[in-house]
C-alpha positions in Angstrom: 97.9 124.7 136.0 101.4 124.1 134.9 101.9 127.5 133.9 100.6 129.0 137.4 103.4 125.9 138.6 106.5 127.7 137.3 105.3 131.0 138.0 105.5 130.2 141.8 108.1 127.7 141.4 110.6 130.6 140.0 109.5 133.5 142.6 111.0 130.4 145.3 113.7 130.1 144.0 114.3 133.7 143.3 113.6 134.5 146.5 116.7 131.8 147.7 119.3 133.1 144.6 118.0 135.3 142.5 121.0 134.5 140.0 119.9 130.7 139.5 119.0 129.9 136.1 114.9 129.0 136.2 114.3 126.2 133.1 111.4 125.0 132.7 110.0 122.1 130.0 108.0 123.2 127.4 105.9 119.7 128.3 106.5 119.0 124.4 104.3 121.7 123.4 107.4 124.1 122.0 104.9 126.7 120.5 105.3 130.8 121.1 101.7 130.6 121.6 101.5 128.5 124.3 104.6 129.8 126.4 105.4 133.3 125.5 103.1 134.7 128.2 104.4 132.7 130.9 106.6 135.7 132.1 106.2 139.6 131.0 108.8 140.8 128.3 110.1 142.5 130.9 110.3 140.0 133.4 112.5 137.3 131.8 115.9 137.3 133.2 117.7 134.3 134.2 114.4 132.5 132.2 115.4 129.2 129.7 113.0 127.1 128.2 113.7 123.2 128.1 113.1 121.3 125.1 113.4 117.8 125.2 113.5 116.2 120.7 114.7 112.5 119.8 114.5 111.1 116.3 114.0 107.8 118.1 110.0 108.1 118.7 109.1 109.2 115.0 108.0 107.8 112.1 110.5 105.7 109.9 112.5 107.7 107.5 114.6 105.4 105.2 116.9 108.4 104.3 119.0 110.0 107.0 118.6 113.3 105.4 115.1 113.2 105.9 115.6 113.2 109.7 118.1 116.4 109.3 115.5 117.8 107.3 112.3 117.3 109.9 114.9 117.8 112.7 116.0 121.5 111.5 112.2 122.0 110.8 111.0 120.9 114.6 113.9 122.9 116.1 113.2 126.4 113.6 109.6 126.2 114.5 110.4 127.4 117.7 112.7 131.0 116.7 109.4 132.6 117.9 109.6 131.6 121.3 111.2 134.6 123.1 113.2 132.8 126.0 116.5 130.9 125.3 116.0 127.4 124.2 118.1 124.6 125.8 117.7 121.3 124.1 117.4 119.4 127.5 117.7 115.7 125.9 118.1 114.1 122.4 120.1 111.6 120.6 121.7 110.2 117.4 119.2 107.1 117.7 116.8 106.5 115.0 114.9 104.1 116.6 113.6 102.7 120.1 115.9 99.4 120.5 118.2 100.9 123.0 117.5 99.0 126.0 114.5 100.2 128.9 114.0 102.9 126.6 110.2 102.2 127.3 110.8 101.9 131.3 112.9 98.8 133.3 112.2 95.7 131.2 109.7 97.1 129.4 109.4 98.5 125.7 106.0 101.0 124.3 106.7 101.7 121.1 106.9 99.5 118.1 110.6 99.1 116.6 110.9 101.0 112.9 113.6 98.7 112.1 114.9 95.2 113.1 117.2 95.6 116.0 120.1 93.6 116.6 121.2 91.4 119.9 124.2 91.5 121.2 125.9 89.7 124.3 124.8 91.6 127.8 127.3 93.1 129.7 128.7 91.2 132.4 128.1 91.6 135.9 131.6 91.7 136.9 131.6 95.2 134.6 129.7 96.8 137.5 131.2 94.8 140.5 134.5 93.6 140.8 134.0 91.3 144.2 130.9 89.7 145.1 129.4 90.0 141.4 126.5 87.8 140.5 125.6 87.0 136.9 121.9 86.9 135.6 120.7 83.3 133.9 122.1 83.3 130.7 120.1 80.5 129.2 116.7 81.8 130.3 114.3 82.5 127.2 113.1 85.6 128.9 114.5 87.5 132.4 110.6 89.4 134.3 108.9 90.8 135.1 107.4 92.8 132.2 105.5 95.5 131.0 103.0 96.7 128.3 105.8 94.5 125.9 108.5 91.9 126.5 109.9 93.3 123.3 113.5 94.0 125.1 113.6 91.8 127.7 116.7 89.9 128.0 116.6 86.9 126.2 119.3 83.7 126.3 122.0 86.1 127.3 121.2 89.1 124.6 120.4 92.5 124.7 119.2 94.5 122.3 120.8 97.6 120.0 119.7 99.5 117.5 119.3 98.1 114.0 122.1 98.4 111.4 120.2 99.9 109.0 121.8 103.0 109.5 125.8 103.4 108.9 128.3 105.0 110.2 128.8 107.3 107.7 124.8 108.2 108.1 125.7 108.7 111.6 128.5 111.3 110.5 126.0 113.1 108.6 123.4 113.2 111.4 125.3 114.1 113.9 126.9 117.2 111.5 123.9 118.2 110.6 122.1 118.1 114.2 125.3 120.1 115.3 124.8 122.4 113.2 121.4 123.2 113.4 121.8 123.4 117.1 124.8 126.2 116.7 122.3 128.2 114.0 119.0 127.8 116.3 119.4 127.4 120.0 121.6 128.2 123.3 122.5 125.1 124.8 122.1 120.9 124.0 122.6 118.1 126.1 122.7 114.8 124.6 121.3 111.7 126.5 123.5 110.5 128.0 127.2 110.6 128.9 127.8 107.0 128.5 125.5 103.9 127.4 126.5 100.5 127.9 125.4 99.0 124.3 124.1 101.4 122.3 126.5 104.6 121.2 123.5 106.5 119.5 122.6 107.1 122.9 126.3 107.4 124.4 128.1 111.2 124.2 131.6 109.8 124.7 131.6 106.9 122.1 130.0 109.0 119.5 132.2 111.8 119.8 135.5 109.3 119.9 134.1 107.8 116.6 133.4 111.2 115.1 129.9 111.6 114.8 129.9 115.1 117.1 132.7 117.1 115.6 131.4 119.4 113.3 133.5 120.4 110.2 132.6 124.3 109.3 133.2 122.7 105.6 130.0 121.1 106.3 127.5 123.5 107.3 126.9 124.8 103.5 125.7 121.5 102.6 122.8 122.1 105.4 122.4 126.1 104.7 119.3 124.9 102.4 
């Protein structure tokens, strides 16, 4: 059904502008053999396939180097897929703390580490007339989910643990880099900017370092 989807969704749009870029999500199956019929070798132009990988949702790994290694392994195992592979959404976050992450007040997924809470942002940070602040001496801010996990509590939000440093983070994000420049076309990390957490913010983690890869680095990953 999905499959028959994109078929008619991309003769549409051809049909508009024939030079738009058709991506569609791999609907995290990123296998040759489930997508590499989708369109005829010879009928593949202007044809990208999405691929959406965070480290956050996996099992805990106590080394950093293990998630380079099972990262470069997830993203390899899909050379055999004959379109162009964009890497639609990831991050540097090893775990789910970030806020929402699990939908608006509400968290699905068991945290691998102990997160830490920080102060919320203020609501003048949004507004700068009119601005209302939430109740910062409630226990808990509803309604909730499947978990009240990361609801707001007494003024605090939650972060990712600190398990992690920021010299793990240099490593991560060199060796993500560079198995991004070796194995696909495109990446887009989630997102520009993040209020709280910076594994999930482009801008902060690139002022702190953590996205500039050094060529001297890529023979440490080679293996």
């Amino acid at each position: 059904m999905l499959k028959e989807y994109y078929r008619q969704s991309r003769e549409a749009i051809r049909a508009s502008n024939p030079d738009v870029l058709f991506v569609f999500h791999d609907a995290f199956q990123p296998y040759a053999d489930t997508w590499n019929d989708l369109f005829d070798d010879d009928d593949m132009e202007n044809v990208v396939m999405d691929n959406h990988s965070y480290m956050a949702w996996w099992e805990r790994k106590d080394w950093i180097g293990a998630y380079c290694d099972d990262y470069g392994s997830v993203i390899r195992n899909m050379s055999d897929i004959k379109y162009p592979i964009w890497v639609g959404e990831w991050s540097l976050a090893t775990d789910v703390c970030a806020f929402w992450l699990g939908g608006f007040n509400d968290s699905n997924t068991e945290y691998q580490f102990e997160c830490q809470r920080v102060d919320c942002p203020a609501a003048d940070n949004y507004m700068t007339t009119e601005a209302v602040d939430f109740d910062r001496t409630a226990e808990t801010l509803g309604p909730w989910g499947e978990s009240d996990r990361s609801m707001v509590s007494y003024g605090q939000c939650l972060i990712d643990s600190d398990y992690f440093t920021d010299s793990d983070m240099q490593t991560l994000g060199d060796c993500t880099s560079y198995i991004f420049d070796d194995a696909v076309e495109g990446q887009f990390l989630w997102n520009a900017r993040n209020e709280l957490e910076i594994r999930w913010n482009y801008k902060d983690a690139y002022d702190k370092g953590w996205l500039k890869t050094r060529k001297s680095h890529k023979a440490k990953f080679a293996n």
